[in-house]
C-alpha positions as CSV (number, residue, x, y, z in Angstrom):
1,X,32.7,24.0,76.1
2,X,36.4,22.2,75.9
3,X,38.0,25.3,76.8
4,X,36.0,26.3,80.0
5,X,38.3,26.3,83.3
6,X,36.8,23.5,85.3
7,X,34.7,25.1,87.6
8,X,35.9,23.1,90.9
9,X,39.4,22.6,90.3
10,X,42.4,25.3,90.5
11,X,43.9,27.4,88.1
12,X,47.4,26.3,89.0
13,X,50.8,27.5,87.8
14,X,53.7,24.6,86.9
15,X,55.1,23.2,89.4
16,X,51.7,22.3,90.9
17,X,51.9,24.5,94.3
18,X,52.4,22.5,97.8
19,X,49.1,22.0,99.7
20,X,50.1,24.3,102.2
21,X,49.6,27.1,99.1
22,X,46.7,29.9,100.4
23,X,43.5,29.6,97.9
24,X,42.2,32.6,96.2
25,X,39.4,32.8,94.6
26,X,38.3,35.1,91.6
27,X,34.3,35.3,90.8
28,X,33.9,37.1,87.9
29,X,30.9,36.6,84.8
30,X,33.7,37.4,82.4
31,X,36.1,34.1,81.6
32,X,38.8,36.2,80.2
33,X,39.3,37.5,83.6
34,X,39.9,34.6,85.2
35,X,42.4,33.3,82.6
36,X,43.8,37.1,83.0
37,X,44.2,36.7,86.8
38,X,45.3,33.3,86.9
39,X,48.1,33.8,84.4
40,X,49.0,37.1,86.6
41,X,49.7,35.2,90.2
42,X,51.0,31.9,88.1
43,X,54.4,33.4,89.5
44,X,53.2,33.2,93.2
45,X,52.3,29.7,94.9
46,X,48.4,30.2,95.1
47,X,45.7,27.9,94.0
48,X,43.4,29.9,91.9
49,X,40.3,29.0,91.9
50,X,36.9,30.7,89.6
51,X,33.6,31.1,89.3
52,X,31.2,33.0,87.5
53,X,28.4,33.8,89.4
54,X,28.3,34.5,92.7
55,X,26.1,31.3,93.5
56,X,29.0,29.3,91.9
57,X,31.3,31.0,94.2
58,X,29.2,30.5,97.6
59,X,29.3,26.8,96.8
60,X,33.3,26.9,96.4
61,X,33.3,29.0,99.7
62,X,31.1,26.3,101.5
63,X,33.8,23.7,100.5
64,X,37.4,25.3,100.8
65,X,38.7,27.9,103.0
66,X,40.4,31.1,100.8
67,X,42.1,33.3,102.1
68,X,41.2,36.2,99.8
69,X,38.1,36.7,97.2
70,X,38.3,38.8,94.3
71,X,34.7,39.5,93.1
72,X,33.8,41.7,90.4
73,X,31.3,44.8,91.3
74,X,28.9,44.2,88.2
75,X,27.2,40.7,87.7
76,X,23.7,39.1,87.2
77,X,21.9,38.6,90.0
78,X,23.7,38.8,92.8
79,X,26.8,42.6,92.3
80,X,29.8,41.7,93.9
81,X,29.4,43.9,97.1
82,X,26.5,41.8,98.2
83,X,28.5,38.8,97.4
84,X,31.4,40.2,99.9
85,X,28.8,41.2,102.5
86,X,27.5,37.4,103.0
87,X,31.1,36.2,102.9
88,X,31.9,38.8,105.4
89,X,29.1,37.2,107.6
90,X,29.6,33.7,107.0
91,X,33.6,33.5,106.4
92,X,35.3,36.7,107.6
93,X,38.6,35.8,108.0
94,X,38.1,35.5,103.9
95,X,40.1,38.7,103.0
96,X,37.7,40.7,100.5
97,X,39.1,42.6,97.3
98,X,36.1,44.6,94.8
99,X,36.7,44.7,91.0
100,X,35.0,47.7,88.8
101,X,35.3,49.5,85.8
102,X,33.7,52.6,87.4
103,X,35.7,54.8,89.5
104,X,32.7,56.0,91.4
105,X,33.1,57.3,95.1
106,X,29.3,55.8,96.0
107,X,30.1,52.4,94.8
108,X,33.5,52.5,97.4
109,X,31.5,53.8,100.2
110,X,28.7,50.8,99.5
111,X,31.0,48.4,99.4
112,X,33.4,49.4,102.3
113,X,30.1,49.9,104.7
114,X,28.6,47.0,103.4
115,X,30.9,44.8,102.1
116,X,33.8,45.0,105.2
117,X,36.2,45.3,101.6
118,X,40.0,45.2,102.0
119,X,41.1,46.7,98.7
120,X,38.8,48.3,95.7
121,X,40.5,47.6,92.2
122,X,40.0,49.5,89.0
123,X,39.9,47.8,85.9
124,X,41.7,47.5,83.6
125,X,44.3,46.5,86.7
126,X,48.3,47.2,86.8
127,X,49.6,43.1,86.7
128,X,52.9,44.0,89.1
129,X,50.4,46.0,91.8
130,X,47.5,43.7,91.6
131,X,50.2,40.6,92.5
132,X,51.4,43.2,95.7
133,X,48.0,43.3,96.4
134,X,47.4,39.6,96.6
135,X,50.1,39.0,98.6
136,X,49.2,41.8,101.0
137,X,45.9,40.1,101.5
138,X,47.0,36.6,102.3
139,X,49.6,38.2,104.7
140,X,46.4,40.1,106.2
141,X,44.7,36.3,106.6
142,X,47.5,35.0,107.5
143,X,48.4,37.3,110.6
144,X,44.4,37.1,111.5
145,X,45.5,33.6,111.8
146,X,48.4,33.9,114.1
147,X,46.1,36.1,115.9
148,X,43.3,34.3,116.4
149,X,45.4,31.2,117.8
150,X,47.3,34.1,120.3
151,X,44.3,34.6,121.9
152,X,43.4,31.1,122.4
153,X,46.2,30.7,124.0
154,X,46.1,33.9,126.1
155,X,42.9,32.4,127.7
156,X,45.0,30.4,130.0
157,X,47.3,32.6,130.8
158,X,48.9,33.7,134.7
159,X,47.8,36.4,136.5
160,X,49.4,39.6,134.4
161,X,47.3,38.1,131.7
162,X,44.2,38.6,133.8
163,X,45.5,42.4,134.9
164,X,46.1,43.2,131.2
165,X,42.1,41.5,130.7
166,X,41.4,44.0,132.9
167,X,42.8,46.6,131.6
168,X,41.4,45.8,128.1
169,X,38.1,45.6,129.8
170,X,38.0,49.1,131.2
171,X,39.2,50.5,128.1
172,X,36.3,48.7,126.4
173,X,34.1,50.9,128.8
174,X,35.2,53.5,128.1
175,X,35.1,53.3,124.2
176,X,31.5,52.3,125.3
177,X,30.9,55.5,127.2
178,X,32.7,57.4,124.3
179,X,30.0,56.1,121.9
180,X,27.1,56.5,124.2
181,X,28.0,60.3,124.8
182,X,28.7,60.8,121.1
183,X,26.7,60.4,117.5
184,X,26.9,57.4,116.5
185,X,26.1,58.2,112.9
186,X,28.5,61.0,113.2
187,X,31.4,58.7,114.2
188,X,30.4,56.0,111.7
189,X,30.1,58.4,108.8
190,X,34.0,59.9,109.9
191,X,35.1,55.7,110.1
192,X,33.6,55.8,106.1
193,X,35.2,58.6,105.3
194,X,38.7,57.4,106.8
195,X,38.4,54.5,105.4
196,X,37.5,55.5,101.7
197,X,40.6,57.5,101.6
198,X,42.8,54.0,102.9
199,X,41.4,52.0,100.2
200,X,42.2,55.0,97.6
201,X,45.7,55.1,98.7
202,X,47.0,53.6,101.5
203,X,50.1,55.9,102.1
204,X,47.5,59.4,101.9
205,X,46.0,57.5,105.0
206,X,49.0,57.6,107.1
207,X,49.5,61.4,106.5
208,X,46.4,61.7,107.3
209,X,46.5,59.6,110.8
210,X,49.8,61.7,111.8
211,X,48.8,64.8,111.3
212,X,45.7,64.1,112.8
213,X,47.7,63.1,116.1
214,X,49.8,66.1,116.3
215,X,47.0,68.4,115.7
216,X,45.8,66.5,118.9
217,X,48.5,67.5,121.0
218,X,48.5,71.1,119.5
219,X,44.4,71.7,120.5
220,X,45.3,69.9,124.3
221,X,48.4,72.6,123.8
222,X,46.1,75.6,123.3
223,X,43.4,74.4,125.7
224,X,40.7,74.0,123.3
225,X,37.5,72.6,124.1
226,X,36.7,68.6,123.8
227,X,34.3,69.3,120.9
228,X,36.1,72.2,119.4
229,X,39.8,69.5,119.5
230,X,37.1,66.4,117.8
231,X,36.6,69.2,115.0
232,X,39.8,70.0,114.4
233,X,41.3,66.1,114.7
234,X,38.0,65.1,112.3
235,X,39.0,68.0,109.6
236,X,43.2,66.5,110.0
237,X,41.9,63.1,109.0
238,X,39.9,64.2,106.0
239,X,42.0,66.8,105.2
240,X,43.1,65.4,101.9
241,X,39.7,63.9,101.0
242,X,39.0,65.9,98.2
243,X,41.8,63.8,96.3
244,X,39.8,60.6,95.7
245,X,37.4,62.7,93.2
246,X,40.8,63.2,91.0
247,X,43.1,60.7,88.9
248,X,44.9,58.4,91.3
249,X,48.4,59.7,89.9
250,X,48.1,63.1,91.2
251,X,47.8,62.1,95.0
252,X,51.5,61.6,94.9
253,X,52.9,63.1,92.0
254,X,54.5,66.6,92.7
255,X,52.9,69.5,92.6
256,X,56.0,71.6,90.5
257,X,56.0,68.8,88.3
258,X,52.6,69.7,87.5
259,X,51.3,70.8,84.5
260,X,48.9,74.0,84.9
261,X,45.7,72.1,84.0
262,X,47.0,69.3,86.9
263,X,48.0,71.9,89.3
264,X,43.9,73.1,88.7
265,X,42.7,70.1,89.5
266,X,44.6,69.4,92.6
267,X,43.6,72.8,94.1
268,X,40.1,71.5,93.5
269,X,40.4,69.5,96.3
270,X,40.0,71.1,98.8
271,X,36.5,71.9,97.8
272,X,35.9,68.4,96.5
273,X,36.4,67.4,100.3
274,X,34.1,70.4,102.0
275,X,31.7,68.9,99.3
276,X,31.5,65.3,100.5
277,X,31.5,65.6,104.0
278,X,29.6,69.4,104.1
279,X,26.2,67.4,103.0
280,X,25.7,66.8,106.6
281,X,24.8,69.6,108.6
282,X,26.5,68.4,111.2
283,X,30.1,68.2,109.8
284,X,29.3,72.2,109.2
285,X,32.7,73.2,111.1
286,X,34.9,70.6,109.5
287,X,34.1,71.0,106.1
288,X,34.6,74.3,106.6
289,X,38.5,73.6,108.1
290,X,38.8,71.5,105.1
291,X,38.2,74.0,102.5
292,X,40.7,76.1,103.9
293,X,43.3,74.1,104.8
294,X,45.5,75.5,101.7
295,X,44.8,79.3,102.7
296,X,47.9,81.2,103.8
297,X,48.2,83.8,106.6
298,X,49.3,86.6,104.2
299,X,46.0,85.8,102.1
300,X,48.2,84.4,99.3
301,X,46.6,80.6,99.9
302,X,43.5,79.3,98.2
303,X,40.2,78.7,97.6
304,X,39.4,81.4,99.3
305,X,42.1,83.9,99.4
306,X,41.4,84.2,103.1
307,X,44.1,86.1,105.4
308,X,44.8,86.2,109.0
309,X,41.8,85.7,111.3
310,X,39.4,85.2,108.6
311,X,40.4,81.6,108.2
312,X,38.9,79.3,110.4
313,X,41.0,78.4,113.3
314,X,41.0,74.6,112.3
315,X,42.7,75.3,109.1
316,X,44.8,77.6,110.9
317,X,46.1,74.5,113.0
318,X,46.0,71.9,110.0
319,X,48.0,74.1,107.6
320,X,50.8,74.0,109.5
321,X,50.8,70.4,110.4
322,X,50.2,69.3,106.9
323,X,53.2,71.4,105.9
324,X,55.4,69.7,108.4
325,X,54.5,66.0,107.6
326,X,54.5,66.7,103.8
327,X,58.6,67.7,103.7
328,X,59.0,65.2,106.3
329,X,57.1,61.9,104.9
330,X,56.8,63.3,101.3
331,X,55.7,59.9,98.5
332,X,59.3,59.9,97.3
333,X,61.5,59.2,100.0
334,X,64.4,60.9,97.8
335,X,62.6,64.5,98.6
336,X,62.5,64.1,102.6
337,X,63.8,67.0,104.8
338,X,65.5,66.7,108.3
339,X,62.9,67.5,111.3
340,X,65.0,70.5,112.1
341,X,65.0,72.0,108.4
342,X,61.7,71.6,108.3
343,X,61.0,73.5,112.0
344,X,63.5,76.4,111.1
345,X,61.2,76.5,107.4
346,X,58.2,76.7,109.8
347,X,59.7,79.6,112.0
348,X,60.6,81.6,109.4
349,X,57.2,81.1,107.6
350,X,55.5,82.5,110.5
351,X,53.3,85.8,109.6
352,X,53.4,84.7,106.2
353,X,52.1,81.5,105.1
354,X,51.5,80.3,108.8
355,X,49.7,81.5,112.0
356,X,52.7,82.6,114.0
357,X,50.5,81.3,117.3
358,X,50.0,78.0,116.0
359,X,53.7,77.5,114.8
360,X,55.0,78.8,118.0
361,X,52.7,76.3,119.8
362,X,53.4,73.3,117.5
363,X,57.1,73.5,118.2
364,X,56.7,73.5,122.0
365,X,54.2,70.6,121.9
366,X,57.1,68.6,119.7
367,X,59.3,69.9,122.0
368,X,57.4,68.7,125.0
369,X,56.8,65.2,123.3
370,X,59.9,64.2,122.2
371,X,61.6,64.6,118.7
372,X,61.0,62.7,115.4
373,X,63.8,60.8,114.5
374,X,66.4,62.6,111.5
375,X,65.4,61.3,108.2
376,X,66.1,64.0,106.3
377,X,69.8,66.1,104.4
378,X,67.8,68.9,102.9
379,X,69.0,72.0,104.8
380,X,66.8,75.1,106.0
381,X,67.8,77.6,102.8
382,X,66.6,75.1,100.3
383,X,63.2,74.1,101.5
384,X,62.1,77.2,100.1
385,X,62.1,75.6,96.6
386,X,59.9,72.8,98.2
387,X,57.4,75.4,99.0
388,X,55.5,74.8,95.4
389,X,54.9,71.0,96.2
390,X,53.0,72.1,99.4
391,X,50.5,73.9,96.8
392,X,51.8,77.2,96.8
């Protein structure tokens, strides 16, 4: 056909880019697509290259190195996630981006376990966020790169290199030992989890990550048994879970902002999460903390309505923590509280929304480990009109 893209040359914008410009390549059955996506990164100096099948695209990958692939999910005879998992074997520094039109949990959990993706795109795609996208991904290549020639040359380094070899080394036997003493499956199934929630939004992750560190600190603080502080750092990470089975927009979008049928749906997820990870009998405990992570001391919290001892002693210990990173890291940086408005909101919420215990012992363990830096103007008296967008 005169109009088909020629399959082995790039889509390239005007002026033709330099030949240090990264490749990307975009393997999708649909040619509308690749004319889409070309004309989308014209702006950025790429060489676009297409294909439609995913045999097509193997024989591109055998002849040029790319730094990122775009495949789409659904394709004849070979889906996109099986295409990504032999370029994950045979070219891995090959950054690895999924394209569907079904926003279906099972197909993110196939393709980030099988797969190794970086990103998992919805279509009909935002042109200004897939672009960001892109150029996150060739940055990831590129500093895989730099990395990769860093360790080359670390090889003949003096002897601190050696000590710090060492060092690596023993730390590698330990994670060794971890693994050997613990589940495997149980461990891989909470690295699926976590990493489902990155690829659904990037920024819930790092909440997640924080206030799974401090509730660290605050277990070690109360003395808690090894397997009792895993449960309790497990349930911090998937606290917020539950949000991938909603529309993206909500995971950031204030709660008083809210409509009614919104704020429904977002108190749904709590339960969405309990769902997805409670299928395992062995995650009994933290599905359990995740469920009721959003119950208040005074029994005014939800699902459950729960009050004082009744909630588990997990979400006891997450409740508060998620308050304290929300007002301090909320989406929009505009809404961020000072670190000492948001421990006086704490202290004066104790009996009430929070365990008084557990806030009493989180603000010694900040004490104890030093302060988080003042990002915050919003004084103690008008954090109460925040307390809606921790879902009052």
């Amino acid at each position: 056909m005169s109009d088909r893209v020629p399959r082995n040359e790039p889509v390239m914008s005007e002026p033709e880019p330099s030949a240090r410009a990264h490749r990307v390549l975009v393997v999708d059955d649909e040619r509308n697509v690749h004319v889409a996506l070309a004309r989308q990164l014209k702006v950025d100096p790429y060489e676009v290259f297409t294909a439609e099948s995913s045999d097509e695209a193997l024989q591109l990958l055998g002849k040029h190195t790319f730094a990122v692939i775009v495949a789409d999910y659904l394709m004849p005879k070979m889906n996109g996630i099986d295409l990504l998992a032999i370029t994950q074997k045979l070219y891995p520094d090959t950054v690895r981006i999924l394209f569907t039109a079904y926003n279906e949990a099972n197909i993110a959990i196939e393709a980030i376990n099988k797969g190794g993706i970086y990103r998992y795109i919805i279509k009909p795609w935002n042109g200004k966020e897939i672009r960001a996208i892109i150029r996150e991904a060739v940055d990831r290549f590129q500093l895989a790169a730099i990395n990769r020639k860093l360790f080359d040359l670390t090889k003949v380094q003096n002897q601190a290199l050696l000590e710090k070899t060492k060092e690596i080394e023993l730390k590698n036997r330990a994670l060794k030992k971890l693994y050997e003493e613990s589940n495997l499956n149980y461990l891989k199934s909470i690295e699926i989890f976590s990493s489902l929630l990155e690829v659904f939004d990037p920024w819930l992750m790092q909440h997640a990550k924080r206030v799974a560190e401090l509730a660290r600190l605050v277990c070690a603080k109360l003395d808690l048994e090894e397997k009792d502080r895993n449960h309790v750092e497990f349930s911090a990470l998937l606290h917020d879970l539950g949000l991938i089975g909603l529309p993206k927009i909500l995971s950031r979008k204030k709660f008083s902002l809210c409509s009614e049928d919104e704020k429904r749906l977002i108190k749904q997820h709590s339960q969405i999460g309990q769902n997805l990870v409670g299928k395992d009998p062995k995650f009994s405990t933290v599905a359990a903390i995740i469920r009721s992570h959003h119950e208040r001391y005074d029994g005014k919290g939800w699902p459950d309505g729960l009050a004082g001892e009744d909630i588990p002693f997990g979400a006891r210990i997450v409740a508060v923590i998620d308050a304290y990173d929300s007002l301090l890291y909320p989406a929009n940086i505009y809404d961020r509280s000072s670190p000492e408005s948001v421990k006086g909101y704490l202290y004066n919420s104790r009996g009430t929304r929070f365990d008084p215990r557990i806030v009493d012992t989180f603000l010694l363990a900040l004490a104890e480990h030093g302060e988080i830096t003042e990002r915050g103007l919003i004084p103690v008296d008008q954090l109460r009109s925040q307390e809606e967008d921790l879902f009052t």
